[in-house]
DRENTI-663820 format. One record per residue: residue in three letters; x, y, z of N, C-alpha, C in turn. Coordinates in steps of 0.2 Angstrom, whole numbers, padded with zeros to 4 digits, always signed. Atoms other than C-alpha are relative to their C-alpha. Layout:
alaXYZXYZXYZ
...
REM end
This chain:
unk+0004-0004+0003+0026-0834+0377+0003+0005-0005
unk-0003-0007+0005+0030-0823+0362-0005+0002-0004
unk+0005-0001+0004+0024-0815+0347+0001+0010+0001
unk+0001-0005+0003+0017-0796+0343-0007+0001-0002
unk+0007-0003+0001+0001-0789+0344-0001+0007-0003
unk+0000-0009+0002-0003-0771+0334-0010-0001+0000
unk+0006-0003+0001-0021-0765+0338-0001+0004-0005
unk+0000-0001+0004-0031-0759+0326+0000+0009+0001
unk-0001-0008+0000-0031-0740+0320-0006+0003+0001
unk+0006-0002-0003-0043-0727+0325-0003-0001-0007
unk+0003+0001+0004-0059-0731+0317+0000-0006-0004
unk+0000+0008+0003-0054-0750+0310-0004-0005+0003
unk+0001+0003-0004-0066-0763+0315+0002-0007-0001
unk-0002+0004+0000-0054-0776+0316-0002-0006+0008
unk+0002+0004-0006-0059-0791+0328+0006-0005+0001
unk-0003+0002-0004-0049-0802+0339+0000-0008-0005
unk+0001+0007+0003-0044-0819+0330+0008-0002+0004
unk-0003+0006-0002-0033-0833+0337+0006+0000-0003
unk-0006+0000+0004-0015-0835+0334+0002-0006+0004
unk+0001+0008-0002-0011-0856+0337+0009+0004+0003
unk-0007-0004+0000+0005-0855+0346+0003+0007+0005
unk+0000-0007+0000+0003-0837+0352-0002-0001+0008
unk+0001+0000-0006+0003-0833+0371-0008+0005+0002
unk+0007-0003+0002-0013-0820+0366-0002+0001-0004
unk+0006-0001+0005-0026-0814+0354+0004+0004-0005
unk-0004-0005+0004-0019-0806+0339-0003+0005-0002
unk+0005-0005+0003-0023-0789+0336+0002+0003-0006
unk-0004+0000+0009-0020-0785+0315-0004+0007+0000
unk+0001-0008+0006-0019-0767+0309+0000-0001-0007
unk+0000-0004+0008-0026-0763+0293+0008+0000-0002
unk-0010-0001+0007-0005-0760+0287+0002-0008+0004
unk-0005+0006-0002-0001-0777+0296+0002-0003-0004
unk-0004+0006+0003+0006-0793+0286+0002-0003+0004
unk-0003+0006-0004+0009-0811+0289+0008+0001-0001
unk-0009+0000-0001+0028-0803+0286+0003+0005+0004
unk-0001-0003-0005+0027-0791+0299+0004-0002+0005
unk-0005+0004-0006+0041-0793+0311-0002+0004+0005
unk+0002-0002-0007+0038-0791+0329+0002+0005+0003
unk-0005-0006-0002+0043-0776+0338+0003-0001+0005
unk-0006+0003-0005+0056-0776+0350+0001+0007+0001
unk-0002-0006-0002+0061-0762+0361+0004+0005-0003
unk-0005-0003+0005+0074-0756+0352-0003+0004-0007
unk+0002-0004+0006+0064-0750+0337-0006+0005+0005
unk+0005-0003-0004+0054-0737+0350+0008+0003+0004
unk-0004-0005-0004+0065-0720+0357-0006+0002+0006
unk+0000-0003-0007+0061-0716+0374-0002+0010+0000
unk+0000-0008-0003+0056-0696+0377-0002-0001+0007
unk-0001-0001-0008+0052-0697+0395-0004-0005+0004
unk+0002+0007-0003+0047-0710+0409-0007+0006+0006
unk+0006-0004-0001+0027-0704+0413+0000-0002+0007
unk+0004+0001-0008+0024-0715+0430+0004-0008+0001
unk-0002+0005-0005+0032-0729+0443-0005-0005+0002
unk+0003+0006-0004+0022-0743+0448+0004-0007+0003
unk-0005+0006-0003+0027-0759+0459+0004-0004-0003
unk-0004+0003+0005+0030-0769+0444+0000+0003-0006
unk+0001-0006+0009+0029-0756+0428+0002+0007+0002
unk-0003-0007+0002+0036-0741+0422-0006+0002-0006
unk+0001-0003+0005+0027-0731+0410+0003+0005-0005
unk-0004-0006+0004+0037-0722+0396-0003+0005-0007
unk+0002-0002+0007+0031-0711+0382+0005+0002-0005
unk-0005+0000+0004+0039-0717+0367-0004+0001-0007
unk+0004+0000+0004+0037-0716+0349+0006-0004-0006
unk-0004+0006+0006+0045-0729+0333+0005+0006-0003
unk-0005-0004+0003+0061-0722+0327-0002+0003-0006
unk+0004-0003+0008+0052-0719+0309-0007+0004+0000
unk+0006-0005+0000+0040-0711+0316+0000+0002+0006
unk-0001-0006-0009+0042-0697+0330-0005+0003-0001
unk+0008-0005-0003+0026-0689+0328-0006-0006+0002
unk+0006+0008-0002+0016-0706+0334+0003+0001+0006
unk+0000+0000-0008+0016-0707+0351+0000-0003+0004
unk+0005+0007-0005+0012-0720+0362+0003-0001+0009
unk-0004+0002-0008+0014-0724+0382+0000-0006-0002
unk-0001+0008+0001+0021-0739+0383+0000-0004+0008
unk-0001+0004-0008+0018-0750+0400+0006-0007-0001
unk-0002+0005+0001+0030-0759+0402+0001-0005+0008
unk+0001+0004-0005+0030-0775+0415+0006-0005+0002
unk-0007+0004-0003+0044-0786+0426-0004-0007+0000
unk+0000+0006+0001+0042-0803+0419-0002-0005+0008
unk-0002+0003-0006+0050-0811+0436-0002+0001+0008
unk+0002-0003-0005+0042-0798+0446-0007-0003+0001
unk+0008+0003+0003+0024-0805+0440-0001-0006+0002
unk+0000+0007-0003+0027-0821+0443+0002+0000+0006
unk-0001+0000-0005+0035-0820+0460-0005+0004+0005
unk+0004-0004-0006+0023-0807+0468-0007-0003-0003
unk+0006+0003+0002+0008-0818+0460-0004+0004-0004
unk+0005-0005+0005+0000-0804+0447+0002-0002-0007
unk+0003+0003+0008-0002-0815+0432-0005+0002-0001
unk+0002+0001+0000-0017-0815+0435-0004+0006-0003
unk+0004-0006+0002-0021-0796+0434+0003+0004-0005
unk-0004-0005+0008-0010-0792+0419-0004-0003-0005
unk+0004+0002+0005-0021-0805+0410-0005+0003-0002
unk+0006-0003+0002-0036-0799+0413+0001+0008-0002
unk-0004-0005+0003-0028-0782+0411-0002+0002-0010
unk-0002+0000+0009-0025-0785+0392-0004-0003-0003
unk+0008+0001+0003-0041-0796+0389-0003+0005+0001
unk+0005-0004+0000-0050-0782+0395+0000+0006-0007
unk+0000-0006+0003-0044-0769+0386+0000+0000-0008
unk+0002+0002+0006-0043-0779+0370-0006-0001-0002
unk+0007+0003+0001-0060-0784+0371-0006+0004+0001
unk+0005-0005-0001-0075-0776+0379+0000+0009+0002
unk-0003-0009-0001-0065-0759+0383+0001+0001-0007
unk-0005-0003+0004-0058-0757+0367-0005+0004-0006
unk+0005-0006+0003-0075-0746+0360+0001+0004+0004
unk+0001-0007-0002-0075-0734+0374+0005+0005-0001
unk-0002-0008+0002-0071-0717+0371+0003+0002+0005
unk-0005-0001-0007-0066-0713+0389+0003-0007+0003
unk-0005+0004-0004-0055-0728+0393+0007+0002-0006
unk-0008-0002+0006-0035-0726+0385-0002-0006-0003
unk-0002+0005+0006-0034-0737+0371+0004-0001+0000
unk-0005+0007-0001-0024-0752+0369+0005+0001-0008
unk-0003+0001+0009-0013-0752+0351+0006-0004-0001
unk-0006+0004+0001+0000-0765+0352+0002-0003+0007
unk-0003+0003-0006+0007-0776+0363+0004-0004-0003
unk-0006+0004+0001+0023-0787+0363+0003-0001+0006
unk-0004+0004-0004+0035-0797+0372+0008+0001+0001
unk-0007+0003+0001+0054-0799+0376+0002-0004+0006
unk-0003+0003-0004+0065-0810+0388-0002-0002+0007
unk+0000-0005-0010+0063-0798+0404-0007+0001+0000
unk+0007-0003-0004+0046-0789+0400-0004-0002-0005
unk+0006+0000+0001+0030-0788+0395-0004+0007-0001
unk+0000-0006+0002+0025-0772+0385-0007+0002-0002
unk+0008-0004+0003+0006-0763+0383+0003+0007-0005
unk+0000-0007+0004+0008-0750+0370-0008+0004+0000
unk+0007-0006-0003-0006-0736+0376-0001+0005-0006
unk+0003-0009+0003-0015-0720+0368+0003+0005+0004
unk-0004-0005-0003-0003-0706+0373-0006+0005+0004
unk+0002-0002+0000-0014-0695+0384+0005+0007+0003
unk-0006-0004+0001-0003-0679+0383-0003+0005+0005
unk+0000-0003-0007-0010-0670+0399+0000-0002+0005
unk+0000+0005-0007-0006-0681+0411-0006-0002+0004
unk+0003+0002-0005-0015-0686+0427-0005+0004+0002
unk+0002-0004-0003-0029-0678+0435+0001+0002+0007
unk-0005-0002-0004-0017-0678+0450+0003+0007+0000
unk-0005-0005+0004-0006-0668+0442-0005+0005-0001
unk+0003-0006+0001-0019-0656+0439-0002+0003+0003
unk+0003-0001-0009-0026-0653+0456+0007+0001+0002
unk-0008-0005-0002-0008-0649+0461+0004+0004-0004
unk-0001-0004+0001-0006-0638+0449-0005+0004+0000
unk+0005-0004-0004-0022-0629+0455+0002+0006+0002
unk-0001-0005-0005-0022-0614+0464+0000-0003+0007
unk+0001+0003-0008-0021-0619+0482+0000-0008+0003
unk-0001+0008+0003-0020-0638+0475-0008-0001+0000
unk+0007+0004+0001-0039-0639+0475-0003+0004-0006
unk+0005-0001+0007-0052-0637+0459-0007+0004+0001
unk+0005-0004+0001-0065-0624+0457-0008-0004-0001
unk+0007+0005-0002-0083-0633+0461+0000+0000-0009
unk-0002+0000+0006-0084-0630+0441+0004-0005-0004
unk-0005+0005+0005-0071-0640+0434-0001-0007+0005
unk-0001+0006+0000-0072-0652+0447-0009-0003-0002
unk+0004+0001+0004-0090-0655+0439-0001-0005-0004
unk+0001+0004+0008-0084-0657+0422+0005-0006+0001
unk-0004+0006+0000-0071-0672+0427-0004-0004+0003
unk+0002+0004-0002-0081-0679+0439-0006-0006-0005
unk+0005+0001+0004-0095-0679+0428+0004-0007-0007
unk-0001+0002+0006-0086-0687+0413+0006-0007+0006
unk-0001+0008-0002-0077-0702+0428-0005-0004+0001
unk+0007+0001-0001-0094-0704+0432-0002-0006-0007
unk+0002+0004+0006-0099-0709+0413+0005-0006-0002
unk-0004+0004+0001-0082-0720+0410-0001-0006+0004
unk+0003+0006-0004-0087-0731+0425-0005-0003+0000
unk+0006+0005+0003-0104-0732+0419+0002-0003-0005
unk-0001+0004+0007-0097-0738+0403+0004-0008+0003
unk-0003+0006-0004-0086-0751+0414-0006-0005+0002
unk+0004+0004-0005-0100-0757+0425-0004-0003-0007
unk+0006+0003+0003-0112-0760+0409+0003-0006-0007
unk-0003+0002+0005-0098-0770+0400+0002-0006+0006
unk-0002+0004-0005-0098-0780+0417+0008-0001+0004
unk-0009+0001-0003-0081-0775+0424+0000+0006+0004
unk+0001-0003-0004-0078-0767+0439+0008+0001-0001
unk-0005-0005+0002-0062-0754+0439+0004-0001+0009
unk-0001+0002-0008-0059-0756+0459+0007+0005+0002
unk-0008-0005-0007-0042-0741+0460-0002+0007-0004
unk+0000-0010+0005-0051-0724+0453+0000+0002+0005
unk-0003-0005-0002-0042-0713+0457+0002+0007-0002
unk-0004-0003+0003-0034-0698+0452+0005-0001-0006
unk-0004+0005+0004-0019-0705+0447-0001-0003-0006
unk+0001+0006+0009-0028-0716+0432-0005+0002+0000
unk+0005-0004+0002-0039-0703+0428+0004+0005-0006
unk-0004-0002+0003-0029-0698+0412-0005+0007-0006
unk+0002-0005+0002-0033-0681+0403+0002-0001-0009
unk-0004-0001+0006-0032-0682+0384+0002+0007-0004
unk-0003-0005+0005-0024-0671+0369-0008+0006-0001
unk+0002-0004-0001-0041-0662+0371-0005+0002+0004
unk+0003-0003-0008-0044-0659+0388-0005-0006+0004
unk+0007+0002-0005-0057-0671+0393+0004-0010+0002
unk-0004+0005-0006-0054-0690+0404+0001-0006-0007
unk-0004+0008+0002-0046-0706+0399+0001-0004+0007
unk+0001+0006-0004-0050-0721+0412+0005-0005-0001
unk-0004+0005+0000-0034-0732+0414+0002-0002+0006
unk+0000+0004-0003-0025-0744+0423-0005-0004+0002
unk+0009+0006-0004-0038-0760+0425+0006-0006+0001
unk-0005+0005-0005-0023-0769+0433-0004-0005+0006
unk+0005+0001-0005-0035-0770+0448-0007-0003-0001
unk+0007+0000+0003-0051-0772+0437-0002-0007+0003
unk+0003+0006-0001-0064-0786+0442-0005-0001-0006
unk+0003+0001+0003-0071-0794+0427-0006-0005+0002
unk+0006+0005-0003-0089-0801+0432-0002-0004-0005
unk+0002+0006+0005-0091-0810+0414+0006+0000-0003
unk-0005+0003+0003-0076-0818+0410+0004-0004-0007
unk+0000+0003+0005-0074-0825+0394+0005-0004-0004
unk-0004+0001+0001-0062-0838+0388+0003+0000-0008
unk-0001+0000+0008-0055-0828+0372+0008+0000-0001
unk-0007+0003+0002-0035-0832+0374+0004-0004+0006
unk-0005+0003-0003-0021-0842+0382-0004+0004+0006
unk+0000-0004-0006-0020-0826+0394-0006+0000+0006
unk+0007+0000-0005-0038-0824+0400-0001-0008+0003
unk-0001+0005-0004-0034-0844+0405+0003-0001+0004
unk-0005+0003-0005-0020-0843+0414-0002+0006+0007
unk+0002-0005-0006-0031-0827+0423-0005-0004+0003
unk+0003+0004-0001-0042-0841+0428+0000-0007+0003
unk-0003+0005-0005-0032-0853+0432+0004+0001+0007
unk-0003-0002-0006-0023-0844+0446-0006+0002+0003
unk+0006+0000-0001-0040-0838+0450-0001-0006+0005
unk+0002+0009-0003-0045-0857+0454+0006-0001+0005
unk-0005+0000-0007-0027-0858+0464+0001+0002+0005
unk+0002-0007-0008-0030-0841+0476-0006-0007+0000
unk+0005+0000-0005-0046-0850+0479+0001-0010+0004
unk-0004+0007-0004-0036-0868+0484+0001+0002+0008
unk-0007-0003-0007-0025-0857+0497-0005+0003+0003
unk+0003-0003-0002-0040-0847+0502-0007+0000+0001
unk+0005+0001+0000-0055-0857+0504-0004+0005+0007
unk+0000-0005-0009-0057-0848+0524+0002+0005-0002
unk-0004-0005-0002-0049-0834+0518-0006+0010-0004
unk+0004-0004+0003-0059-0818+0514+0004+0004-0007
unk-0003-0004+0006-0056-0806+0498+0007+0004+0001
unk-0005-0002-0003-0040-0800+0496+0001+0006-0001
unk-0001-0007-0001-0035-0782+0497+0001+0000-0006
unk-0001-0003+0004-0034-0772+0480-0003+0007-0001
unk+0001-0008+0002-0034-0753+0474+0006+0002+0004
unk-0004-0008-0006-0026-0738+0486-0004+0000+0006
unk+0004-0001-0009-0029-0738+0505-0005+0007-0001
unk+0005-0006-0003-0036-0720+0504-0006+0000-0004
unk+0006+0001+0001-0049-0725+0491-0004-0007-0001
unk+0003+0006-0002-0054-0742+0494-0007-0001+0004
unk+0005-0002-0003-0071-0745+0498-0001-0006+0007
unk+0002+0003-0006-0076-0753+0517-0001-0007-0002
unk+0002+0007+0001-0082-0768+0510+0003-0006-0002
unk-0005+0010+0004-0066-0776+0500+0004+0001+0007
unk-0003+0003-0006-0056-0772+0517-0003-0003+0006
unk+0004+0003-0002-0068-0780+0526-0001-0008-0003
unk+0000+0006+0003-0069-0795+0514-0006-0004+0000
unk+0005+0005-0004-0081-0811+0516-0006+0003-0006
unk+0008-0004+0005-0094-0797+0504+0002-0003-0007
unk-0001-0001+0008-0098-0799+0486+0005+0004-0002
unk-0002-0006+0004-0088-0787+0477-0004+0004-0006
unk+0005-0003+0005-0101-0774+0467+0005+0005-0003
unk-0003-0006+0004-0099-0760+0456+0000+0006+0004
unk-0001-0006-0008-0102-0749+0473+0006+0003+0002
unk-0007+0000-0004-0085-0751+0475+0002+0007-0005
unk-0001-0007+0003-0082-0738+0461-0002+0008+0000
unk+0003-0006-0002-0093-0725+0468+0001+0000+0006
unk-0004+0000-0007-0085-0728+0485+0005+0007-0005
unk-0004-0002+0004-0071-0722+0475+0000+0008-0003
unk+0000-0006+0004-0077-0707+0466-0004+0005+0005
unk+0002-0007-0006-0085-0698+0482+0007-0001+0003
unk-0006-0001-0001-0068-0700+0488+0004+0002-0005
unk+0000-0003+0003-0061-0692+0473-0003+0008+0001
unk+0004-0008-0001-0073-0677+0473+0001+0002+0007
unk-0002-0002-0007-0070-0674+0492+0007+0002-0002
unk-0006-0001+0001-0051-0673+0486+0001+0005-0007
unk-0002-0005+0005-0053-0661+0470-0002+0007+0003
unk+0006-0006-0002-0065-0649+0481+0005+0002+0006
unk-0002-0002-0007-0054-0650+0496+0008+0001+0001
unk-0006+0001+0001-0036-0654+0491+0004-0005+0006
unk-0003+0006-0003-0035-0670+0504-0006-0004+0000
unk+0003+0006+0000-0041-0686+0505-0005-0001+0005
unk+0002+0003-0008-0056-0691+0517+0002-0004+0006
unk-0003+0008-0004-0047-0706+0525+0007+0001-0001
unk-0008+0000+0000-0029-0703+0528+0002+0001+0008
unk-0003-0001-0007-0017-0707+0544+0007-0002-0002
unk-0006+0001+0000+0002-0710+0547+0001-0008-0004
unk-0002+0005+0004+0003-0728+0539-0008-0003-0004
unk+0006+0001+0006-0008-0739+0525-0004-0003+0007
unk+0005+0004-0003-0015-0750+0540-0004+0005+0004
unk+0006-0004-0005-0022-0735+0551-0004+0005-0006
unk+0002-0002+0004-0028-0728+0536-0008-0003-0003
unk+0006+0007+0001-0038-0743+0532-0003+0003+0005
unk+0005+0001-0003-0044-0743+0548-0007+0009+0003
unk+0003-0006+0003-0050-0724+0545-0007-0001-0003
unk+0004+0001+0006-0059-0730+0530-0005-0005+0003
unk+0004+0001-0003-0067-0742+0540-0005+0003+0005
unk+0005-0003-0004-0074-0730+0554-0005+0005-0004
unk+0004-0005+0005-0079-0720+0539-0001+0009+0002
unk+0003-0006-0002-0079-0704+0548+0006+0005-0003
unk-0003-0006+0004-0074-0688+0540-0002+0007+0000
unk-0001-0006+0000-0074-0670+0539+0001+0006-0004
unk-0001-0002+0006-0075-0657+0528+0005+0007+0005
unk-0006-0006+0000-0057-0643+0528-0007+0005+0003
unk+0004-0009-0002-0067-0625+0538+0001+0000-0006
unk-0003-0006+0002-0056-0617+0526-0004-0003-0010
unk+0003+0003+0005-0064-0629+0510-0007+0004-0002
unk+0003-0003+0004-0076-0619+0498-0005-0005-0002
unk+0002+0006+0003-0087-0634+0496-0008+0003+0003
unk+0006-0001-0001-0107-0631+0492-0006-0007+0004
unk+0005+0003-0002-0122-0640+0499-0001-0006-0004
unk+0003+0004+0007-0125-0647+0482+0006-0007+0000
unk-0006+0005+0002-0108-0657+0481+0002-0003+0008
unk+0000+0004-0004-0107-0661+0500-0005-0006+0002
unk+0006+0007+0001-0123-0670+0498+0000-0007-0004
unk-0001+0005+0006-0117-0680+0483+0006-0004+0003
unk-0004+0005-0003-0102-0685+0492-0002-0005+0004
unk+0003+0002-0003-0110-0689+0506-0006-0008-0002
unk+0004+0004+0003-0121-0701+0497+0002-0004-0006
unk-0005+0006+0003-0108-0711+0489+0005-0002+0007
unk-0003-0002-0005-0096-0709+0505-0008-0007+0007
unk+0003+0002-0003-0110-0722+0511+0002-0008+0002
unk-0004+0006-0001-0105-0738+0521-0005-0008-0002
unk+0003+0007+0002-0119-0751+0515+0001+0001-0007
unk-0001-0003+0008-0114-0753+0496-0008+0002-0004
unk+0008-0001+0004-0133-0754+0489-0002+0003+0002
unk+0002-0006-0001-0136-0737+0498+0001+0004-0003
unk-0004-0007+0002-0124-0727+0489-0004+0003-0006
unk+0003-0002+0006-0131-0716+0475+0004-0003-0007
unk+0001+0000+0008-0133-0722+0458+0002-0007-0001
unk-0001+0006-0002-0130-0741+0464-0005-0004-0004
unk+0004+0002+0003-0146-0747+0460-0004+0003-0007
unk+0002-0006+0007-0152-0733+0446+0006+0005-0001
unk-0005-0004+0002-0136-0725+0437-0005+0007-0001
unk+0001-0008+0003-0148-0710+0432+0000+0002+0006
unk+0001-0004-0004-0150-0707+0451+0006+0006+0001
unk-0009-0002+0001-0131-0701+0450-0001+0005-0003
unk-0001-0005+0004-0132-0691+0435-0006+0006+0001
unk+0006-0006+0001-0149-0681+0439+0001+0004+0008
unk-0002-0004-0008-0140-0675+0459+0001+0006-0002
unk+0001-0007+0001-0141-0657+0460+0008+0001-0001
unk-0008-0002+0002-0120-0656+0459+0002+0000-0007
unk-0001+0002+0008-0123-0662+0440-0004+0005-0002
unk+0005-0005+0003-0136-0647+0437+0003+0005-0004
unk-0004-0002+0005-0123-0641+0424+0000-0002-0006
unk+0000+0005+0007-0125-0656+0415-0007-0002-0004
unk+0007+0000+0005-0138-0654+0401+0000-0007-0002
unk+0000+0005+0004-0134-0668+0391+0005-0004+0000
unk-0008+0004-0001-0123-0684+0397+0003-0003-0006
unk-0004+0003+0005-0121-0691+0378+0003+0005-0003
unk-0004-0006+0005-0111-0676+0372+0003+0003+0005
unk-0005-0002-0007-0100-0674+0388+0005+0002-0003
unk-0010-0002+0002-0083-0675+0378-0003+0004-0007
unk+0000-0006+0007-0092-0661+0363+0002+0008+0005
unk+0001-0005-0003-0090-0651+0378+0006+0004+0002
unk-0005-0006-0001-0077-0635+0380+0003-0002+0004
unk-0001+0005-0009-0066-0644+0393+0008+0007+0001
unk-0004-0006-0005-0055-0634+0405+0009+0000-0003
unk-0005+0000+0004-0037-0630+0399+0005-0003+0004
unk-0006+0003-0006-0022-0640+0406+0007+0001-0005
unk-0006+0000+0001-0005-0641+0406+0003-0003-0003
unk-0003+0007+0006+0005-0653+0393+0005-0006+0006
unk-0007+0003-0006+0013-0665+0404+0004-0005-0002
unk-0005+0006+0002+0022-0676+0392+0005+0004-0007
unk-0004-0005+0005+0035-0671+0378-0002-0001-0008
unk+0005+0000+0009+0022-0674+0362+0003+0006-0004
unk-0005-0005+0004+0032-0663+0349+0006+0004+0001
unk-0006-0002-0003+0048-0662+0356+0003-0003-0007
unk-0007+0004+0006+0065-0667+0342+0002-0004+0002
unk-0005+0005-0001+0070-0680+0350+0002-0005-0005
unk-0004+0005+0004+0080-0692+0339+0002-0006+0001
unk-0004+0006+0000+0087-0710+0340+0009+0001+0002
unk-0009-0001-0001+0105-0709+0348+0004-0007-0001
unk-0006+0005+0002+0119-0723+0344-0004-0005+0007
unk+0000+0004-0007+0115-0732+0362-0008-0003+0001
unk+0008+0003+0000+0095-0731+0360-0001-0005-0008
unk+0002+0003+0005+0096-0739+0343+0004-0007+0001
unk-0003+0007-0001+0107-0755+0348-0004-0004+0006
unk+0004+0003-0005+0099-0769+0356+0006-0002+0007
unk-0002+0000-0006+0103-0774+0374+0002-0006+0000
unk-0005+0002-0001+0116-0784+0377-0003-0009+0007
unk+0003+0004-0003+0112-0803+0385+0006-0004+0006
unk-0008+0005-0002+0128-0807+0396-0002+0002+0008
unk+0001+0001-0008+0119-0807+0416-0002-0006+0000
unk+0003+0008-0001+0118-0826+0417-0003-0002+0005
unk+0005-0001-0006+0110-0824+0434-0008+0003-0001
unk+0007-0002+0000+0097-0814+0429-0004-0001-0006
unk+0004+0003+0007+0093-0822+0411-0003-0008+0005
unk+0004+0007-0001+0090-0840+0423-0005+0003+0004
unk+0007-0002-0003+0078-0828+0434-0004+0001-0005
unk+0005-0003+0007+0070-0824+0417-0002-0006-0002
unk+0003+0007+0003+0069-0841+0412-0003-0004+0004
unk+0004+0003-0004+0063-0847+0427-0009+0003+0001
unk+0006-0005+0000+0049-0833+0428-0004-0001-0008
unk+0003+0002+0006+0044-0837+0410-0002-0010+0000
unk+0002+0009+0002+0044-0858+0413-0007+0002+0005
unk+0006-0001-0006+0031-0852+0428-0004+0003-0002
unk+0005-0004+0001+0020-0840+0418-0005-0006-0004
unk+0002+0004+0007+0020-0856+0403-0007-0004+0005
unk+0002+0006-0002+0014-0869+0417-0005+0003+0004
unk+0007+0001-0004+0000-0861+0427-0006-0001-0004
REM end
């Protein structure tokens, strides 16, 4: 697999065309050219490393010739993808977000992708307030004023409807991938985990998410659905298995969320991920005494926080969701992001001086022969599923 993709710029409506040869869909910026050379790490300084995953890092960098451009960069372990079998979800990953996400307003934005040896790189929309983790512990008390948690619920609420109506189900919202942008209001990422319900076969990639697909269901005909998202918001149903998987699953999710902005702990949490699970399966919970939580917002929970999926609010009818007396704030949900959003912290180094140093501008050196044949082998395995 090789190549270079640059997403288009704000505003361009550039569409997805085919590149023969090309392991995905090429995305051509307005300044592109057929002489455009590919990016490579090395043209891209590092200012600081935003988040850890199993197999990805994310860093916020920006092009040696350009330091005021910003970009997260996800980056992915080749060998690790192939070995822990998550081909599958980095494809649809990057078909998603070039494709049916790549109009929404509240999801991050896609702007480049490329390849090297070892990894596999997403170039993101910087969102220069971090997490809405992050902002709940830096709270007062670590919990959010009924008020603000409102305005965030209110605006994951709309990103997920945008998700569900685009036929894609988001499966690990969280905090964590509830990114705040440059001014103030949400950004929906990570669809690592995403369940795309209309699948479309528009590159290489979305094939090979397809074809592993059709292999899990060789090895797993007797076997029920397999575990994906976060133990503590995962909804009863996928650890349960053997169900369809609905869009339920993300409103499982977001009353588990709002429980955790209003209280400063999660409904379902125990000493390890397994009793935890089995937590989430008795469903039962509790609201902190010392928690400042009204009538209006325990009802909403409550009514997502529900164990038959097609009970939960706003399952069958999304407006039933947005008309709950917890949202009785919200005049008008198509003007959400016009709205004053609450002030936060900068939690990345957007307008910092950092430079290119002698050691970040040299490329990285090829002489682990052990670990360039794991590379090779983890790349002959991605070619041939």
């Amino acid at each position: 697999m090789s190549g270079t993709e640059r997403a288009p710029a704000a505003g361009d409506n550039h569409h997805l065309s085919h590149t023969r040869g090309d392991s995905v869909s090429s995305l051509n910026a307005a300044s592109s050219t057929s002489t455009t050379r590919p990016f490579e790490m090395r043209d891209f300084v590092t200012v600081d490393t935003i988040g850890e995953g199993s197999y990805s890092s994310v860093r916020e960098v920006f092009l040696a010739n350009k330091p005021t451009e910003r970009y997260a960069l996800k980056i992915m372990d080749k060998s690790h993808i192939v070995r822990e079998g998550k081909a599958r979800y980095v494809a649809t990953e990057r078909a998603l977000l070039a494709g049916r996400l790549a109009d929404c307003d509240c999801v991050a934005a896609l702007r480049f992708t490329f390849q090297d040896t070892y990894s596999l790189y997403l170039g993101m929309e910087l969102c220069t307030g971090g997490d809405l983790y992050s902002q709940l512990k830096r709270s007062e008390g670590e919990v959010m004023t009924e008020e603000k948690a409102v305005f965030y619920v209110s605006e994951v609420t709309r990103a997920v409807q945008q998700c569900h109506a685009r036929g894609i189900v988001h499966r690990d919202v969280k905090p964590e991938n509830v990114l705040i942008d440059s001014t103030g209001h949400v950004k929906l990422c990570d669809f690592g985990s995403a369940l795309d319900l209309q699948p479309v076969m528009t590159s290489v990639l979305t094939a090979i998410a397809e074809q592993a697909v059709k292999k899990d269901a060789k090895h797993k005909k007797n076997r029920c659905a397999s575990f994906v998202g976060t133990a503590e918001y995962v909804a009863p149903e996928i650890l349960e298995g053997c169900a369809e998987t609905t869009t339920a699953v993300d409103l499982w999710s977001i009353g588990v969320m709002t429980f955790q902005l209003l209280t400063g702990r999660v409904p379902f949490k125990d000493k390890t991920e397994y009793l935890t699970m089995q937590a989430v399966l008795k469903g039962k919970y509790v609201y902190p005494p010392e928690a400042n939580v009204s009538s209006a917002a325990k009802d909403f929970i409550d009514k997502l926080l529900v164990r038959e999926p097609k009970k939960r609010l706003g399952f069958e009818d999304e407006t039933s969701i947005r008309s709950h007396p917890f949202f009785a704030s919200v005049s008008d949900w198509s003007t959400l992001r016009a709205r004053k959003a609450p002030s936060v912290l900068t939690a990345t180094g957007v307008g910092s001086d950092a430079t290119v140093s002698e050691s970040e501008s040299e490329s990285d050196t090829d002489d682990d022969e052990e670990w360039r044949a794991r590379v090779n082998a983890a790349t002959a395995a991605l070619d041939a599923l």
